[in-house]
N, C-alpha and C positions, 0 to 999 in steps of 0.2 A: 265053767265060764272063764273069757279071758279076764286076766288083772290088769285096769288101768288105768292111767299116771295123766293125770294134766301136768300140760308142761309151758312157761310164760318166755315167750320171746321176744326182747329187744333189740329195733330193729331201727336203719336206716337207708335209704337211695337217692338216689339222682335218677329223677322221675321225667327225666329230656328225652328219654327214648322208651318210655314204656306208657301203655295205652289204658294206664291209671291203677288202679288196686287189685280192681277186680277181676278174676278170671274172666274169659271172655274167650271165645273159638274164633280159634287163627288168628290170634291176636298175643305179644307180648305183654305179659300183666305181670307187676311182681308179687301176684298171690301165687301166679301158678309158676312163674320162676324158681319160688321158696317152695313152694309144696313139692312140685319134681326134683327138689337136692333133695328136700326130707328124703320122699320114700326111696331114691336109691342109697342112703345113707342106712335108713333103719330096714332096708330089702321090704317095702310095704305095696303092698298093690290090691287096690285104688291106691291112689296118692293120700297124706292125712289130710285131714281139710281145715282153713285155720279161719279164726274169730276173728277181728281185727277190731281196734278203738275206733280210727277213724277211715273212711276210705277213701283215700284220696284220688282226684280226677286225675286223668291222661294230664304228663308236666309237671305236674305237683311234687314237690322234694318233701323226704323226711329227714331229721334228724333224731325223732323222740317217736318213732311209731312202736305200737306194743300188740303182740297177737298172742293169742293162745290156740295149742292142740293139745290134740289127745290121741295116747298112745299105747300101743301094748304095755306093760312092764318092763317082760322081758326082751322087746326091742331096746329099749332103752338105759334099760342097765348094762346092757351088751358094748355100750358107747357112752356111758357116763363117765362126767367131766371133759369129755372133748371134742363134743357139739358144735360148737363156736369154731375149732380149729378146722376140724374136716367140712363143716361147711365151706370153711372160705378158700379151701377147695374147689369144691363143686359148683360157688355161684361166681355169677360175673361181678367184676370188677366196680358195675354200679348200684351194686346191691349189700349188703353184710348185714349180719347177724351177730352182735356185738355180746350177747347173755344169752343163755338158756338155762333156766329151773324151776324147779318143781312148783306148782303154782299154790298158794295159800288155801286151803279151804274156802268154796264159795267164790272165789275170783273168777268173772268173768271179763274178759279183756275190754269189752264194748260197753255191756251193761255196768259193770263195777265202776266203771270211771266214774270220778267227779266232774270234771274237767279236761278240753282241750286246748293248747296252744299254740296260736300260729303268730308265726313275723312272716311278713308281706314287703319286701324289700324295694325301692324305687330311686333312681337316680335321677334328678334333672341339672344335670351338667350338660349346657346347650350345644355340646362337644360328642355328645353320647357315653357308654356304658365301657369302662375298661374293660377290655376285650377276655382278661381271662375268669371275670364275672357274668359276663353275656348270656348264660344258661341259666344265675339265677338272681338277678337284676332286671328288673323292671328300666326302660329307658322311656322320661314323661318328657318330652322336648320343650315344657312350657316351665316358670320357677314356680315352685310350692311355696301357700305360706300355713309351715308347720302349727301355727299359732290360731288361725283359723278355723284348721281341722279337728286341733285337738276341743276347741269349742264346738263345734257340729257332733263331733263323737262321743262327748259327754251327754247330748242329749237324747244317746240312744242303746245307753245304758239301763241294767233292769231287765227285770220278767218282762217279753212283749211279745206282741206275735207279729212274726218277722216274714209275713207270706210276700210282704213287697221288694224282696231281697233274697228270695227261694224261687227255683224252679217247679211249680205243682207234681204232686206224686201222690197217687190214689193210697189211700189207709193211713196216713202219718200226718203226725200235730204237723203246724210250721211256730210252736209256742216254743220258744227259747229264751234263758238267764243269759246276757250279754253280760257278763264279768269285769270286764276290762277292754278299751280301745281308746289305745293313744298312739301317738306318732312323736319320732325323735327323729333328732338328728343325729348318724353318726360321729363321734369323736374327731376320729381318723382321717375321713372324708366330709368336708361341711356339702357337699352335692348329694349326699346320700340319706336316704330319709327314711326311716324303721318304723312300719303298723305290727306293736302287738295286741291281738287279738286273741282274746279267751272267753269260752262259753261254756256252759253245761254239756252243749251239744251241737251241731249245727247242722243246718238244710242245704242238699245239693246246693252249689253257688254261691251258699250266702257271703263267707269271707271274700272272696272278690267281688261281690256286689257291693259289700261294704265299704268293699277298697275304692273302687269304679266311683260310686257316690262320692266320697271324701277328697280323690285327684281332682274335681268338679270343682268342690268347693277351695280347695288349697291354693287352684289356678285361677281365680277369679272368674270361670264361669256361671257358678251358681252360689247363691245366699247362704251363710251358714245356717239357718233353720231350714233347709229346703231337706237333708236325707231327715229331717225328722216330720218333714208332712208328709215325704214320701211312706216312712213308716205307717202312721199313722193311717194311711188310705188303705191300708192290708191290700193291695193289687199291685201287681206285679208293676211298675213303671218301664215303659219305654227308654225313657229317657236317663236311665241308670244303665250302666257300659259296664259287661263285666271285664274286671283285670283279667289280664293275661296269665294262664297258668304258670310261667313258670317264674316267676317273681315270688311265689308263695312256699313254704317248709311249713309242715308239723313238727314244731320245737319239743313238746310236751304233753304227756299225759298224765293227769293226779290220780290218783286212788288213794280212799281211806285206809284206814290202819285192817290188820289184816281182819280184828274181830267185826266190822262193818263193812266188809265186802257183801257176803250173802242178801245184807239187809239192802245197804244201796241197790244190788240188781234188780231186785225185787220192784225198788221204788223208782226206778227206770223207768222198767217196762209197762207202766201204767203210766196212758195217753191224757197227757195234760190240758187241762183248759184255763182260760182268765180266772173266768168264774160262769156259773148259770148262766148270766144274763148275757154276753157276753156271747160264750155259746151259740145262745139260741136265737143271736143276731147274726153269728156265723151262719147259722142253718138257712136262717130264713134267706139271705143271703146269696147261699149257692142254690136253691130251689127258684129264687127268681132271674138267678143267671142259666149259667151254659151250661149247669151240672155237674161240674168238675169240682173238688172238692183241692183246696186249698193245702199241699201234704207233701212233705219231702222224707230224705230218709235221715236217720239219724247219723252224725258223726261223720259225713261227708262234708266238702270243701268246693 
């Protein structure tokens, strides 16, 4: 049998020209950008195929994305310790691969996380967006009041189930720990305005939904309790605007120490609920609706 090596890559791009994470036919993805340097790097065919934490949508930038594969041995020793170099070779200029090594016992990229984080960037300087930020700055033509939001976005903080702020996807919770959501000003710039955002996990859409709600309320269109009735309805609202993709970066990815990796995946992959009752107001719920079952995928933006 062959021997072989998990290997943890950290990763980042400018997601302006790629048609989001995931491979896709005939389409620019920087799964399948990195995967096609892999295998003509380690001479592999099929391409290797890689995990990912989070997957980001078509626009979305990373700074902190983390993937794993899995490889022969002997591919790999063949080019150990200079992965990183010869890749940035082989990829384009808006893509790198910044580490490669051998992954811990038990590390799965996706499931081992504890935690993702994103900053969601927004300028409302009624001048618009300096031009050599334009690809990842948000331009809100109305003033923010920072002070506002961060009062709306403390109240939706917590275990909740966040289906009002997910895209529906058959099989998967839309239950997510909201961690952190605050908004700054930058230092530098007082027209520049910083949501960081961290979760257990998140559902198709949700960080820009979140965002989308909070410019609402920052601009004086809506009440700061309004994204937390909208939570609260678990359905989807009309009237929530998703932000723009490309305003948004994955900053960060946590994982436990290496002896709690195995355990954390484990405790991933088993689909959460409130509780019973809860539940089985969910069920009752989608049986007197349209059938569609309230589910996004894990670790998406």
């Amino acid at each position: 049998m062959t021997a072989l090596v998990r290997l943890r890559l950290d990763i980042s791009y400018d997601g302006s020209d790629f048609a989001g994470w995931a491979r896709q036919p005939n389409q620019r993805t920087v799964q399948g950008v990195i995967e096609d340097a892999l295998a003509r790097m380690l001479r592999l065919d099929p391409p290797p195929m890689l995990t990912v934490a989070g997957r980001t949508d078509a626009g979305v930038h990373a700074r902190g994305q983390v993937a794993h594969l899995v490889v022969p041995v002997a591919a790999y020793s063949a080019i150990n310790g200079t992965m990183p170099r010869r890749l940035a070779g082989l990829l384009p200029p808006d893509v790198r691969v910044w580490r490669v090594s051998i992954a811990p016992e038990g590390f799965d990229a996706r499931f081992s996380a504890l935690s993702r984080r994103y900053v969601y960037r927004v300028c409302d300087n009624p001048f618009g967006v300096e031009p050599l930020r334009r690809h990842d700055v948000l331009w809100h033509p109305r003033p923010l009041n920072v002070a506002r939001m961060n009062d709306a976005a403390r109240r939706l903080l917590g275990e909740q189930d966040f289906a009002a702020y997910c895209r529906r996807r058959e099989g998967a919770t839309t239950i997510r720990e909201l961690l952190r959501y605050e908004w700054v000003r930058d230092d530098r710039d007082p027209h520049l305005a910083l949501a960081t955002v961290e979760a257990d996990a998140f559902c198709h859409s949700m960080v820009r939904a979140l965002v989308g709600a909070l410019l609402m309320v920052g601009d004086g269109r809506r009440e700061v309790e309004w994204p937390a009735e909208v939570l609260a309805a678990r359905v989807r609202d009309s009237g929530v605007n998703v932000a723009a993709a490309h305003g948004l970066s994955l900053e960060e990815i946590r994982y436990p120490e290496d002896d709690a990796l195995a355990r954390r995946a484990q405790e991933t992959r088993r689909v959460r609920t409130l509780n019973a009752a809860a539940a089985a107001e969910a069920a009752a719920e989608a049986a007197a609706g349209d059938g569609t079952d309230a589910s996004s995928q894990r670790g998406t933006s």
